[in-house]
N, C-alpha and C positions, 0 to 999 in steps of 0.2 A: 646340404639342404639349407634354405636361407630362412632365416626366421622372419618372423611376421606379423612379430609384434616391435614397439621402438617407442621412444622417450618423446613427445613432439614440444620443438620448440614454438608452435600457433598451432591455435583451433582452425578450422573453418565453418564457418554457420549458414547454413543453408537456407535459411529464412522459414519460409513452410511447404515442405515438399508435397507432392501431388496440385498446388497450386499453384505455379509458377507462372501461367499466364493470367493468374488476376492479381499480380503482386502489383501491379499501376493504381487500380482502382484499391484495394487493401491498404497499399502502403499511403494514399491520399487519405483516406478515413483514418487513418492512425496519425497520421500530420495534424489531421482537423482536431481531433479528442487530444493529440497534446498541446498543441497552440491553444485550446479551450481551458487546458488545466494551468498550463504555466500563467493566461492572461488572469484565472479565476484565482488564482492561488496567490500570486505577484499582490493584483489588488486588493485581496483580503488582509495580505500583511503590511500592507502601506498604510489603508485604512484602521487596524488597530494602532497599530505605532505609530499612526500621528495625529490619534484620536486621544487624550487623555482623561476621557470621561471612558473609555474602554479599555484601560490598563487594573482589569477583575480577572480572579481565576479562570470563569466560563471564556472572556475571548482571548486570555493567555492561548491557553487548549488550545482553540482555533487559530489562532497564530503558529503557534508549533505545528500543528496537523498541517496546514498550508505549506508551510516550510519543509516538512518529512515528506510530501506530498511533491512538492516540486523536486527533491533531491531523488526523489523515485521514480519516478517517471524518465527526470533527464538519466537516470545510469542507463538506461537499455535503449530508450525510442533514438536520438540519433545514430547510435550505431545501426540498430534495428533498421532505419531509414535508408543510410547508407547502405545497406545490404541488398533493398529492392532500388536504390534509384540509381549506385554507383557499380554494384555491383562487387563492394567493397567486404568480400567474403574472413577475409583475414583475421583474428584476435590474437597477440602472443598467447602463451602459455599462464604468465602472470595477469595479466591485464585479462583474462577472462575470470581467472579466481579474483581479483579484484572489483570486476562486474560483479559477479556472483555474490560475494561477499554485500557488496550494496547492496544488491534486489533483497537478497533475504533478509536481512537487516533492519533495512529501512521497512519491508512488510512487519517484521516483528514490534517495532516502535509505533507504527500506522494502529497496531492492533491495540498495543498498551495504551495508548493516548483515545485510543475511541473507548476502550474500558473507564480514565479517570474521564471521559466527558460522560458516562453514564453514572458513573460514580457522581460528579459535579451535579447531572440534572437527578439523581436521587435521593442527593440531599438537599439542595432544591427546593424539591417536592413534598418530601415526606420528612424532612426534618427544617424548615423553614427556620426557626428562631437561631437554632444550633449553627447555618451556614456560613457566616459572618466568623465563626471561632474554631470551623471546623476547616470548612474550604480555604487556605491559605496560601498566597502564594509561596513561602517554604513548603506547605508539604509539594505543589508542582514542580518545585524543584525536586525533592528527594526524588518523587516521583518518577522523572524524568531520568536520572543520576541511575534506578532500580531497571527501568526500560533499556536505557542505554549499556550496563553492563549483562544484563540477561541478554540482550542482543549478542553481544561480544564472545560472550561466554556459551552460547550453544551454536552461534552461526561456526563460528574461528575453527573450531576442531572438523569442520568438514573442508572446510582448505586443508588444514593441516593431513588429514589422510589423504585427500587426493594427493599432495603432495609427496607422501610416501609410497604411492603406486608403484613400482618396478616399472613399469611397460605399459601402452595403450595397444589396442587392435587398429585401430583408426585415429586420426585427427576430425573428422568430419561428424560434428553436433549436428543432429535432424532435429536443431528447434530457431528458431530469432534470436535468441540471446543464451547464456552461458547459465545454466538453471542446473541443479545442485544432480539432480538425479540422473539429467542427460547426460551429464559429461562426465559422472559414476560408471556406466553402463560401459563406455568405451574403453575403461580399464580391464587389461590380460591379467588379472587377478581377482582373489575372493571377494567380492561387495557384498557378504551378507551386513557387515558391521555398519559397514556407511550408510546402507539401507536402514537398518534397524534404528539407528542414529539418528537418519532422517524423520522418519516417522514420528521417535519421543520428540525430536526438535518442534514437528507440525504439533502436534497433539499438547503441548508443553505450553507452548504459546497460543496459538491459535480455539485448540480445544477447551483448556480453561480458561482464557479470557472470553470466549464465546460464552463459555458456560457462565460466567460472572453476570456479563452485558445482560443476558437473557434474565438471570436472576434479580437484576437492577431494574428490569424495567416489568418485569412481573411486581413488581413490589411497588414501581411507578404505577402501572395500571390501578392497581387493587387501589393504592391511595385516592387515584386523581376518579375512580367510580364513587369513593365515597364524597365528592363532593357534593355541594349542596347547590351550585345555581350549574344550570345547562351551559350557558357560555362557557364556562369556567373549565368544565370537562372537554368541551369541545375544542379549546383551544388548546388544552395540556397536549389531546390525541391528536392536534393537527401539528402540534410540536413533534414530538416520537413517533410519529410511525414512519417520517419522511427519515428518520434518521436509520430507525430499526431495517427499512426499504436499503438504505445505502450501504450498512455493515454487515447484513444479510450477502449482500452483492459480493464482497470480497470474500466472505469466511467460505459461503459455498462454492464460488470460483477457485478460491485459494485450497480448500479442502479437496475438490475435484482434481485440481492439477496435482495435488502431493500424490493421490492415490494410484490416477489414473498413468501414473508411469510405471508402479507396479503391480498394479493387476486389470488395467483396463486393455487388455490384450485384443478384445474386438473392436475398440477406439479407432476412428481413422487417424491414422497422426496429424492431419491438418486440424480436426476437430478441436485436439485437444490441444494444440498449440495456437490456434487462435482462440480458444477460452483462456489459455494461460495469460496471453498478451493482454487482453480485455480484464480480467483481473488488478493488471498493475496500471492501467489507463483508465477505465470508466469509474472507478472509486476518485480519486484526484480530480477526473474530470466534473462531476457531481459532486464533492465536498461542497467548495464554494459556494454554490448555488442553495444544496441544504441545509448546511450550516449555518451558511453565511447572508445570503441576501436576505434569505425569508425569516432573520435576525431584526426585529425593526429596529435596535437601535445602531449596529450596522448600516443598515440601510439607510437610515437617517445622516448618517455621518456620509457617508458616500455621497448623495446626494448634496449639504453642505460643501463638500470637498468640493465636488464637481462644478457648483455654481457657484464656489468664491475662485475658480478656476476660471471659469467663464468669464465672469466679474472683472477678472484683470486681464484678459487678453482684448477685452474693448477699451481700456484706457491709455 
């Protein structure tokens, strides 16, 4: 009797099954939202770093977020790409846990760095004189140094068991990219643990820093109501809510996708693979833009930039 289960040396990724004739048009609008993030993200970091009136902790943050932002996007959309335009189904075996490894990663730093910009705008706000001695760029370091090994240290040990699998059923991932839980399921052994794992890992990260962000800016609100001139309010809320709108966007995209692979049973899998993709694209692709442009002094600097650029290509 031949067994039927075996070791695979590559995955294959299917891209998004049950839609296979709108992968032209899908895989064009996923080109667009990443060519949008890499040019929004690219020029945000250009414009800080060679701005020296915006080397402050608020557009450090945005600088890193832009950079975690671009390093997240590119792990999945060109292979992703490849997948609908070349047909280039292939990933080894390592080099998919190596993808994996990034996606998750880099979401878990996405998340920690949008907690200190709310951290950043809530003291800010509500501790005004204190910010100058409290918001440092050491602590953005440490900060950074805390995101970075929290990443490491709950992403790592879900390679490391898939890696101690025995056997797969299949090589063939029903998603675009190499995502922690897909390519669990395909393992001819127990996943309760990797499961279980997975979940503290979402909820660890994702659910307390959610829960922080949300506590940071309820305490934003309540301050910036007690103001005293209407402008004043109105411009705090035209600050936060654009931002609240953008990490709203990934925690419940990103919350959806953890869950919905183990118990969204009546899910079409197209559904939720392309919510999963939009997850790690429409955040990156929107930073920029809320962050960043509607930043005035950003925006000022850009603008500068651009027309002492102008300035020298006519002499």
């Amino acid at each position: 009797m031949l067994n039927s289960t075996f070791y695979p040396a590559f995955f294959i990724l299917v891209g998004i099954p049950g839609l296979e004739n709108g992968h032209e048009w899908i895989s064009t609008s996923f080109c667009i939202f990443y060519l949008l993030a890499l040019l929004g993200n690219i020029t945000l970091i250009a414009v800080i770093s060679t701005s020296s009136g915006l080397h402050k902790p608020m557009f450090i943050l945005l600088s890193l977020l832009a950079a975690n932002d671009t390093l997240l996007c590119s792990s999945f959309t060109p292979k992703m790409l490849c997948i609908y335009w070349f047909n280039a189904r292939l990933i080894s075996f390592d080099a998919c846990l190596l993808q994996m490894f990034c996606i998750h990663s880099f979401t878990s730093i996405e998340s920690g760095l949008l907690l200190a910009m709310a951290l950043d705008r809530y003291i800010a706000i509500c501790q005004p004189l204190r910010y100058g001695s409290l918001m440092t760029n050491s602590l953005i370091g440490k900060l950074v140094i805390v995101f970075l090994v929290r990443a490491v240290v709950l992403v790592g040990p879900c390679l490391i068991m898939i890696k101690r699998f025995p056997a797969f059923k299949t090589n063939i991932i029903a998603h675009s990219y190499c995502e922690h839980m897909a390519v669990v399921k395909l393992a001819a052994a127990d996943i309760r643990v990797n499961s279980a794992w997975g979940l503290m890992v979402a909820f660890t990260i994702l659910g307390v820093d959610l829960l922080l962000i949300l506590t940071s800016y309820t305490m934003i609100f309540h301050a910036v109501l007690s103001l005293t001139f209407k402008e004043s309010r109105l411009k705090a809320f035209n600050t936060c809510i654009p931002h609240i709108c953008v990490f709203l966007t990934l925690y419940v995209l990103a919350i959806f996708s953890f869950l919905s692979h183990r118990y969204g049973h009546g899910i079409l899998p197209y559904i939720h693979i392309i919510l999963s993709d939009m997850y790690l694209l429409v955040p990156p692709m929107l930073n920029p833009i809320v962050y960043g442009l509607k930043t005035n002094q950003i925006r000022e600097q850009f603008w500068k930039i651009l027309n002492k650029h102008q300035g020298s290509s006519f002499h």
